[in-house]
TIDO-221142 format. One record per atom (N, C-alpha, C): residue number from 1; residue in three letters; atom name; x, y, z. Coordinates in pm, 1 decimal. Atoms other than C-alpha are relative to their C-alpha. Layout:
REM residues N
NUM Ala CA X Y Z
...
END
This chain:
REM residues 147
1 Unk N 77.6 84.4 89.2
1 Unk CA 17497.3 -2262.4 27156.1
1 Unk C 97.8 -66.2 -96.3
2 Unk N -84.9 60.0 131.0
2 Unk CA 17649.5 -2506.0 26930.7
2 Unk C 1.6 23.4 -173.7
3 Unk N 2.5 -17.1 155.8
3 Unk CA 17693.9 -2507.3 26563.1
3 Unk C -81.4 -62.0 -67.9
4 Unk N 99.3 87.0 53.5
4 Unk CA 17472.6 -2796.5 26518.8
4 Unk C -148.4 52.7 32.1
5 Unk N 101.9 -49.5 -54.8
5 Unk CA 17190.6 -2628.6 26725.0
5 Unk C -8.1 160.9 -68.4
6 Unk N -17.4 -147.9 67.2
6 Unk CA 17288.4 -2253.4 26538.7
6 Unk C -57.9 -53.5 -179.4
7 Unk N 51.3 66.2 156.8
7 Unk CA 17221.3 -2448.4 26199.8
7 Unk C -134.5 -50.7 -22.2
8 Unk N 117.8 15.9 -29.1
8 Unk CA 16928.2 -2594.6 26303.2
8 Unk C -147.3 91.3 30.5
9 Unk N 80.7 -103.7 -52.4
9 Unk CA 16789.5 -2301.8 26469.2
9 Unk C -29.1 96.2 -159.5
10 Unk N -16.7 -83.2 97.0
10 Unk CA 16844.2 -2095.0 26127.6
10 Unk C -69.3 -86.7 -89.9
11 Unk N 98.9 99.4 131.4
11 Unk CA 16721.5 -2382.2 25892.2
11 Unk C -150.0 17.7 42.4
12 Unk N 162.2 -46.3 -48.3
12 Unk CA 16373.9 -2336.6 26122.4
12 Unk C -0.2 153.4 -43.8
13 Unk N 56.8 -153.1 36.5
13 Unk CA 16383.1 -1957.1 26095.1
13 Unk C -2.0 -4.6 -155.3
14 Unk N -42.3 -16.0 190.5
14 Unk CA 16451.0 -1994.3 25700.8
14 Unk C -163.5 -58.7 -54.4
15 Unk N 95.9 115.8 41.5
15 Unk CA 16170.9 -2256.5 25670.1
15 Unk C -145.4 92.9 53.8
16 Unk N 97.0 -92.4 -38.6
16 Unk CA 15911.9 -1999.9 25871.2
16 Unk C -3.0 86.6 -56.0
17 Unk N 40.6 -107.0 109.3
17 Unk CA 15978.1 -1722.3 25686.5
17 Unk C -21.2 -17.2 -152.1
18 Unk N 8.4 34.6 105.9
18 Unk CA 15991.2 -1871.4 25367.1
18 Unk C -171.5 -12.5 -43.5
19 Unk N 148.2 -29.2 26.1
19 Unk CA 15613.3 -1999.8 25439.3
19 Unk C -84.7 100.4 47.8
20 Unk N 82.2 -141.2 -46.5
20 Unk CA 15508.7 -1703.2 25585.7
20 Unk C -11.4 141.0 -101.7
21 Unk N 9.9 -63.3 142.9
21 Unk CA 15623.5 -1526.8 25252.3
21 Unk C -85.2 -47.4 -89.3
22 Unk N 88.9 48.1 119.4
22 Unk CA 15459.1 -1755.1 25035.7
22 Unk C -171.1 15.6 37.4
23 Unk N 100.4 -76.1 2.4
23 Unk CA 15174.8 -1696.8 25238.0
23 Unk C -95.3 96.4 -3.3
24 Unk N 60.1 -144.3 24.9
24 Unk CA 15147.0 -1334.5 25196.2
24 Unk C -26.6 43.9 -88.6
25 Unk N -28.2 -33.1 147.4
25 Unk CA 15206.9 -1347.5 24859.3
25 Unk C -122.1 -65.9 -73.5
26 Unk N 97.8 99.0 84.6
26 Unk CA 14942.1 -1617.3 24792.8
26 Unk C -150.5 14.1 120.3
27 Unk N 95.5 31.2 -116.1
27 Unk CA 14655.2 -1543.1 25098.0
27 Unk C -148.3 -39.9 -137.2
28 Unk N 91.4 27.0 31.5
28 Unk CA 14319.4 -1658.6 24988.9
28 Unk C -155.0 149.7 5.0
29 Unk N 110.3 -141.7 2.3
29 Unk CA 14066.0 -1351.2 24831.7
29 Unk C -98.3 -42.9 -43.7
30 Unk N 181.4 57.3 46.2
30 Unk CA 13719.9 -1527.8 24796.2
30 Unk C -17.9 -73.9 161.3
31 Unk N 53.0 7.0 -120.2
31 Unk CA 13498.0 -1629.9 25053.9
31 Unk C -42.4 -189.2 -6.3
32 Unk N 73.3 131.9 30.3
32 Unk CA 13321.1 -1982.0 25088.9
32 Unk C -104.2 24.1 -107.8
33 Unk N 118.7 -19.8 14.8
33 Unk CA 13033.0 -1857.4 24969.9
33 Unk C -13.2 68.8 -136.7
34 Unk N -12.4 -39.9 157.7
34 Unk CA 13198.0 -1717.9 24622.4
34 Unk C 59.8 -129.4 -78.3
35 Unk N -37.0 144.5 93.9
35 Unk CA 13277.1 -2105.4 24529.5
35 Unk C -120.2 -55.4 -38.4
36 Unk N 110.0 31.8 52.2
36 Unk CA 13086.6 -2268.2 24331.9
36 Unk C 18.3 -190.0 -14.1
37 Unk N 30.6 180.2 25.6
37 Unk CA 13060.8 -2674.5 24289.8
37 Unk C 2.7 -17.6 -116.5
38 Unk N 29.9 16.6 152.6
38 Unk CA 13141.0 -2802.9 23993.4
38 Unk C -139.9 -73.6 -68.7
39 Unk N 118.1 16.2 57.5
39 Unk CA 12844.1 -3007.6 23966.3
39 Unk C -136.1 115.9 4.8
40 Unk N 85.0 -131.4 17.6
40 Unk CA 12620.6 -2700.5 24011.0
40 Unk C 23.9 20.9 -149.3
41 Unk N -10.6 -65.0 128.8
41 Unk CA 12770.2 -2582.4 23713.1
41 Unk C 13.0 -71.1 -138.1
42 Unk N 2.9 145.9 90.3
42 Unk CA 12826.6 -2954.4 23518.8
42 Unk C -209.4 28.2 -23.4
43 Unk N 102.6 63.3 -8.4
43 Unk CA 12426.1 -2966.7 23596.1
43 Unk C -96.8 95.7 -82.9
44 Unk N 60.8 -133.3 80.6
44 Unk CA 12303.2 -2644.1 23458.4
44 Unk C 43.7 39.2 -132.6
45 Unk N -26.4 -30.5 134.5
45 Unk CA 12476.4 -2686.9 23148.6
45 Unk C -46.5 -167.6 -63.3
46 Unk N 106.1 142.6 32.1
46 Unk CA 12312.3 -3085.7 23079.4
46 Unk C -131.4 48.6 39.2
47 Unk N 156.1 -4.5 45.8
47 Unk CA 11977.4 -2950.2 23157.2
47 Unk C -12.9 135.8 -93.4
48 Unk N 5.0 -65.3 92.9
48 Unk CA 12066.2 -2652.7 22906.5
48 Unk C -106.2 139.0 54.5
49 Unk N 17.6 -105.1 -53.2
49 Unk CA 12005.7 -2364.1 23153.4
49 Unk C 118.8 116.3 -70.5
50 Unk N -121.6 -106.9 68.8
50 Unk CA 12084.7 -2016.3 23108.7
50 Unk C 176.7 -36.4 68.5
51 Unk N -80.9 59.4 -93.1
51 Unk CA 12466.5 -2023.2 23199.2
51 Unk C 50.6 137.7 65.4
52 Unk N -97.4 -114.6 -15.3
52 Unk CA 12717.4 -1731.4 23374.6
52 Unk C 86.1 -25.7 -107.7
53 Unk N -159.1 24.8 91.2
53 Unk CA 13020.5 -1615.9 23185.3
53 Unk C 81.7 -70.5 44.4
54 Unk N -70.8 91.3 -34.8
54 Unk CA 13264.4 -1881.4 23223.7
54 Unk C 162.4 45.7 -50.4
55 Unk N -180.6 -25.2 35.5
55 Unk CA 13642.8 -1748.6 23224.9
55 Unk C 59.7 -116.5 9.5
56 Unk N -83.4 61.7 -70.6
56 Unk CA 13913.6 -1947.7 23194.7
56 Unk C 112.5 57.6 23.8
57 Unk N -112.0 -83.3 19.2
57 Unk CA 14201.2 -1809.0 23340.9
57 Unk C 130.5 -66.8 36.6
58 Unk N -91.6 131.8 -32.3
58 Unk CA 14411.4 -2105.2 23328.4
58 Unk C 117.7 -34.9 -171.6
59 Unk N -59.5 17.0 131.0
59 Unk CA 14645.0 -2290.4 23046.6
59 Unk C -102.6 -54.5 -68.9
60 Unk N 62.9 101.7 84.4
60 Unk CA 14331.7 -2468.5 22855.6
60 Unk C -132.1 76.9 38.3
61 Unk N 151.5 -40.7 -1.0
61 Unk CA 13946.4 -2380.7 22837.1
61 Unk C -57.8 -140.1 -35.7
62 Unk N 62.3 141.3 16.7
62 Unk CA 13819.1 -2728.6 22870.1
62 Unk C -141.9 -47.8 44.9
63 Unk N 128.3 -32.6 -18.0
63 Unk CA 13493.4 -2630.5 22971.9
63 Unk C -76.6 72.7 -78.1
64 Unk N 95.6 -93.6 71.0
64 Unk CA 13224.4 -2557.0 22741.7
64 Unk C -72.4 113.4 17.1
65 Unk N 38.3 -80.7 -44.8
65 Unk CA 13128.0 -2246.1 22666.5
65 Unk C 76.1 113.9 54.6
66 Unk N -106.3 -96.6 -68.7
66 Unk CA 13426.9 -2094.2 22840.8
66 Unk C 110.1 64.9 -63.6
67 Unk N -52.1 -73.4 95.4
67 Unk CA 13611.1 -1833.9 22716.9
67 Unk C 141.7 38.4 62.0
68 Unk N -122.0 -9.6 -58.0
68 Unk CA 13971.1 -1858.7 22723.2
68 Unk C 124.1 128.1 -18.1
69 Unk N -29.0 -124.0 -3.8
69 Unk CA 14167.6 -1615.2 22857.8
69 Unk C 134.9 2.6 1.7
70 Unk N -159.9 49.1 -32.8
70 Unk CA 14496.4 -1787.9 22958.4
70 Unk C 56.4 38.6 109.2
71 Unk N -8.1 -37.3 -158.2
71 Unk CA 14711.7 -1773.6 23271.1
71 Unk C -8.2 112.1 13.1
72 Unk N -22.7 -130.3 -93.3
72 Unk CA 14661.1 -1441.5 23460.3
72 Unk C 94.7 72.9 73.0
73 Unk N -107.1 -33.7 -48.0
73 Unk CA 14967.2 -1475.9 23626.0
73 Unk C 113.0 63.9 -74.1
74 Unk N -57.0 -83.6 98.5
74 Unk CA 15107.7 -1331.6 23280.4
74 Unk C -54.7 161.4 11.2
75 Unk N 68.5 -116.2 -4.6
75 Unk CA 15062.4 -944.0 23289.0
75 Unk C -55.0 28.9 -132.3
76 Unk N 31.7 20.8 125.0
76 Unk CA 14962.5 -968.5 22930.6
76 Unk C -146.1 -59.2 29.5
77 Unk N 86.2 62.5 -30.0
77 Unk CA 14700.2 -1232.8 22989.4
77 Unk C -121.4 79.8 129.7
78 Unk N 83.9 -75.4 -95.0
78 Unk CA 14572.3 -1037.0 23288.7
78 Unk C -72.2 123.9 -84.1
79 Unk N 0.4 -78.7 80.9
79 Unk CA 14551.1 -741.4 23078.0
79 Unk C -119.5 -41.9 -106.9
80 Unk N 96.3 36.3 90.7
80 Unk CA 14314.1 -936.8 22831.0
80 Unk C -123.8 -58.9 104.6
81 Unk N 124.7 29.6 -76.0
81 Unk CA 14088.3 -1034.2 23119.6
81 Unk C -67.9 122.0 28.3
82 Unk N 65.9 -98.7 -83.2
82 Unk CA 14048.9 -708.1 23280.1
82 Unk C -80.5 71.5 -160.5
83 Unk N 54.1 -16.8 134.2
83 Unk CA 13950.2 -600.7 22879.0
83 Unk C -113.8 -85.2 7.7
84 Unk N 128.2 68.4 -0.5
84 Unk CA 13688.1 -874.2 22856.0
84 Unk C -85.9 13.7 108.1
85 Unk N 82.1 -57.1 -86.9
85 Unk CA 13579.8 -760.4 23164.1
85 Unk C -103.6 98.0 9.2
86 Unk N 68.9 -186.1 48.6
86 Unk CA 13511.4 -397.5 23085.5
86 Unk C -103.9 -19.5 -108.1
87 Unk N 137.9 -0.6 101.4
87 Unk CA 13244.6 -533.2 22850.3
87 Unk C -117.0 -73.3 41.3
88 Unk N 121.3 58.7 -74.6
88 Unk CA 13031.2 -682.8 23083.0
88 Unk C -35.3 140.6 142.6
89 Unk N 42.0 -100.9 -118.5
89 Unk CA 12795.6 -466.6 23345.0
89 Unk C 31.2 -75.1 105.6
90 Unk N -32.2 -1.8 -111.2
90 Unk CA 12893.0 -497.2 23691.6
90 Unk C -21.9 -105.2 69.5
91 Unk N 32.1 100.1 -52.7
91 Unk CA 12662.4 -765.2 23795.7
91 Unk C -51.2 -90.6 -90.9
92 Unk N -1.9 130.4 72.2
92 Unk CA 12688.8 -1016.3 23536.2
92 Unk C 57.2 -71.6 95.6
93 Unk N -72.8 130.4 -50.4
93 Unk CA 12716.8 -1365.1 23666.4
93 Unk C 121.1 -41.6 -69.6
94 Unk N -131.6 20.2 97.2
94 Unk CA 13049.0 -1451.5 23600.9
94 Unk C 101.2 -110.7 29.7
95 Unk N -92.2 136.6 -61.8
95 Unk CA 13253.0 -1816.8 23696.5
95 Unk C 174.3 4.7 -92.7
96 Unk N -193.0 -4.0 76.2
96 Unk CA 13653.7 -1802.8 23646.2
96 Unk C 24.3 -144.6 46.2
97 Unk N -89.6 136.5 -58.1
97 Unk CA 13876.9 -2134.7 23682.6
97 Unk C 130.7 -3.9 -77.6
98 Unk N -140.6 41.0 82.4
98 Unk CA 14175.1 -2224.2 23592.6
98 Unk C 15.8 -188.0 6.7
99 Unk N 45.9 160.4 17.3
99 Unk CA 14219.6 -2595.7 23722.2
99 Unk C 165.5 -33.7 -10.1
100 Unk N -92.2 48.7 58.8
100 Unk CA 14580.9 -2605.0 23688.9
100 Unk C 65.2 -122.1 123.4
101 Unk N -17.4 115.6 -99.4
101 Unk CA 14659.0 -2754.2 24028.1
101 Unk C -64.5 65.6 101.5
102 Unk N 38.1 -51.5 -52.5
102 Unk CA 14552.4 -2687.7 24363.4
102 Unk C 10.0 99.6 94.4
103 Unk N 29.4 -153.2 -31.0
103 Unk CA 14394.7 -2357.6 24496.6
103 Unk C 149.9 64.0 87.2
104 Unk N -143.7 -93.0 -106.1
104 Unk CA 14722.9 -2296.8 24766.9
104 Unk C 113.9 1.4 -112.0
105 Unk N -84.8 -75.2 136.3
105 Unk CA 14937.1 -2317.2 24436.3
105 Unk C -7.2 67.8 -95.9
106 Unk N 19.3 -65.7 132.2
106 Unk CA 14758.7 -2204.2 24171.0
106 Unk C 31.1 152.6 9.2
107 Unk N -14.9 -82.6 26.4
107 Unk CA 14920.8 -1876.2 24023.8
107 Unk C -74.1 117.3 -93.3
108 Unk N 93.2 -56.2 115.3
108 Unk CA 14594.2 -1778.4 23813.7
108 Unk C -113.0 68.8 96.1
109 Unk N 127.7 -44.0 -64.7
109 Unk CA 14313.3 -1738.2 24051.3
109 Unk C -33.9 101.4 79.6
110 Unk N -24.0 -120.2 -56.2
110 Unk CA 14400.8 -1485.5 24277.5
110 Unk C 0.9 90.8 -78.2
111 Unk N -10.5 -112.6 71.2
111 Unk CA 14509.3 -1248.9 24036.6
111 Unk C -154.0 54.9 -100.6
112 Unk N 175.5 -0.1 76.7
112 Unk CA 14127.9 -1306.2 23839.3
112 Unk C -41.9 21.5 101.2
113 Unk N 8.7 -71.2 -93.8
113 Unk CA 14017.5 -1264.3 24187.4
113 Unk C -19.4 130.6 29.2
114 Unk N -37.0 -103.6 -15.3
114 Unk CA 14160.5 -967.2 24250.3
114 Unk C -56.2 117.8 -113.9
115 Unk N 74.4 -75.3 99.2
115 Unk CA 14075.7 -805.3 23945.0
115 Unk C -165.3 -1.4 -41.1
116 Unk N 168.1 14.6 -16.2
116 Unk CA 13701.5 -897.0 23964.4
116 Unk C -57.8 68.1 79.1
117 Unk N 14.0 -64.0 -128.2
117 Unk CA 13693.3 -722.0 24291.3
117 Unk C 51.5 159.4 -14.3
118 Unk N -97.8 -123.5 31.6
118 Unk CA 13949.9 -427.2 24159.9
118 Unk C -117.3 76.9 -82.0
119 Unk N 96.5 -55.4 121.9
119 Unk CA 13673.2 -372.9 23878.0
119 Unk C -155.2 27.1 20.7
120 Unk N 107.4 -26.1 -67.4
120 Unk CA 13411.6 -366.4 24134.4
120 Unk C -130.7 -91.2 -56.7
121 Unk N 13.8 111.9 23.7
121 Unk CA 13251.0 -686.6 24020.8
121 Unk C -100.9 -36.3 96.3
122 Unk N 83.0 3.7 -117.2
122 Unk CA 12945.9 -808.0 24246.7
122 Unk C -59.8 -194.0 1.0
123 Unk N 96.3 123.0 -65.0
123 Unk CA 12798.0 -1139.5 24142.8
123 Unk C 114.7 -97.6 -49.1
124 Unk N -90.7 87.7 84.0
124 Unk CA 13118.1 -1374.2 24004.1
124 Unk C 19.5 -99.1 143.4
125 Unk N -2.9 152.0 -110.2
125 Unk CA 13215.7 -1729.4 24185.9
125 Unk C 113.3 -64.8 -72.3
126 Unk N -85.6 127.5 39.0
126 Unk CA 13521.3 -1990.7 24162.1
126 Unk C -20.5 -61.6 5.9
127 Unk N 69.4 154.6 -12.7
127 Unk CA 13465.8 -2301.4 24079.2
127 Unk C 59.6 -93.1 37.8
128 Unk N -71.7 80.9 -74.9
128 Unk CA 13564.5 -2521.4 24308.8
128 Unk C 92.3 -86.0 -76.0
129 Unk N -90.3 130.3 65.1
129 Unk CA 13848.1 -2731.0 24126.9
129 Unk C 76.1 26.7 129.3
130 Unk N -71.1 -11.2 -112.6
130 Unk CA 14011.3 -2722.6 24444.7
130 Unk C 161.5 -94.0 -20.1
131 Unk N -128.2 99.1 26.5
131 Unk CA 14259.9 -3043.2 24356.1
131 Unk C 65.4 53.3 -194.6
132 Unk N -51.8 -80.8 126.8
132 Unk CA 14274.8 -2944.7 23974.5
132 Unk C -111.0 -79.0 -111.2
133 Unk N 142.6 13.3 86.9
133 Unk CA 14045.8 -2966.5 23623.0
133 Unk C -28.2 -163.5 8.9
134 Unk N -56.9 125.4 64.3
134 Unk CA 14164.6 -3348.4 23599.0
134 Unk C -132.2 -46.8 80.8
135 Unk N 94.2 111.9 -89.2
135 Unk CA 13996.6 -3487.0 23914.2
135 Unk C -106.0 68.8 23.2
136 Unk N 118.9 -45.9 -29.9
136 Unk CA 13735.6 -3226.3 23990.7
136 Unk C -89.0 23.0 -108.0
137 Unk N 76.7 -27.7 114.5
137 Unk CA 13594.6 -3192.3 23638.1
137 Unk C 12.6 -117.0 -64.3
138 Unk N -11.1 124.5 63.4
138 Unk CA 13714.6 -3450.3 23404.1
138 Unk C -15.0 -97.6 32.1
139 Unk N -1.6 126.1 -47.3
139 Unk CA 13751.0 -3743.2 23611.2
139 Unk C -143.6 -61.5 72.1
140 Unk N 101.7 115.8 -26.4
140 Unk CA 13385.0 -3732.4 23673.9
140 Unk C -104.8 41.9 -111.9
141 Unk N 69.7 27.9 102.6
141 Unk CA 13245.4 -3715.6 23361.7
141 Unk C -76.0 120.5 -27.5
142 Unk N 58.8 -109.0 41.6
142 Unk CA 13145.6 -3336.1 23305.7
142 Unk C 9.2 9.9 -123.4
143 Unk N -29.4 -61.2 108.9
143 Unk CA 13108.3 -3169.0 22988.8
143 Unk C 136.3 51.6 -14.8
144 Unk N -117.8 -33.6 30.0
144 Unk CA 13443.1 -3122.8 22817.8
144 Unk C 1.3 61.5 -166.6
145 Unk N -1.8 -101.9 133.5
145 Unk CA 13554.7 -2914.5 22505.1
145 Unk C 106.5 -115.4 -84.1
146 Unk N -64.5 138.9 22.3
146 Unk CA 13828.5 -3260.8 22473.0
146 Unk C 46.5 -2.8 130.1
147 Unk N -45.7 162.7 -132.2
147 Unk CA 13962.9 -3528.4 22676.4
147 Unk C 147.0 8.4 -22.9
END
């Protein structure tokens, strides 16, 4: 084998394991069916329904109502979720987001995730910001805490 084809061959193996790490590290722990739509949750707070608890477990709480918790991906910050947690019963409705970018990067959601599930948690949902708060919330005119 050549040197050009040995370099090549290794830059592919580097490039496979690399995303095959990031995907183990980052797999996806919610279902379809634990997302939530943001207008679901835009719509139920303009007709001034009851609401769920609204985490944020992101850099900003730009959603009314939502109680900010800050990134998760801090063990500190996590630490103050799983606390605000422990003061709710089991099956409180409960919506987390963060919003920082999207879901295959974000370093917040999983770990809120995880700990929702760790804490044995039954009725909670993500809210779809799938791209991030900008375009899936803000950019269409939801309730905001500022602009």
């Amino acid at each position: 084998m050549s040197t050009k084809h040995f370099q090549r061959l290794f830059l592919l193996i580097f490039i496979v394991s690399i995303s095959f790490k990031s995907f183990a590290q980052n797999p996806i722990n919610w279902t379809s069916n634990q997302l939530m739509e943001p207008t679901q949750l835009a719509q139920a707070m303009q007709a001034g329904k009851a609401l769920p608890v609204i985490l944020s477990v992101g850099p900003g709480a730009l959603i009314p109502h939502s109680i900010a918790i800050g990134p998760v991906q801090e063990e500190a910050n996590l630490d103050k979720l799983k606390k605000q947690l422990s003061t709710f019963p089991k099956d409180t409705a409960i919506v987390v987001y963060c919003g920082c970018c999207p879901f295959e990067h974000c370093p917040n959601v999983r770990p809120a995730i995880a700990a929702l599930k760790e804490m044995k948690f039954t009725n909670y949902k993500l809210l779809n910001l799938s791209h991030n708060i900008k375009a899936d919330w803000l950019d269409k005119g939801y309730p905001s805490t500022k602009l």
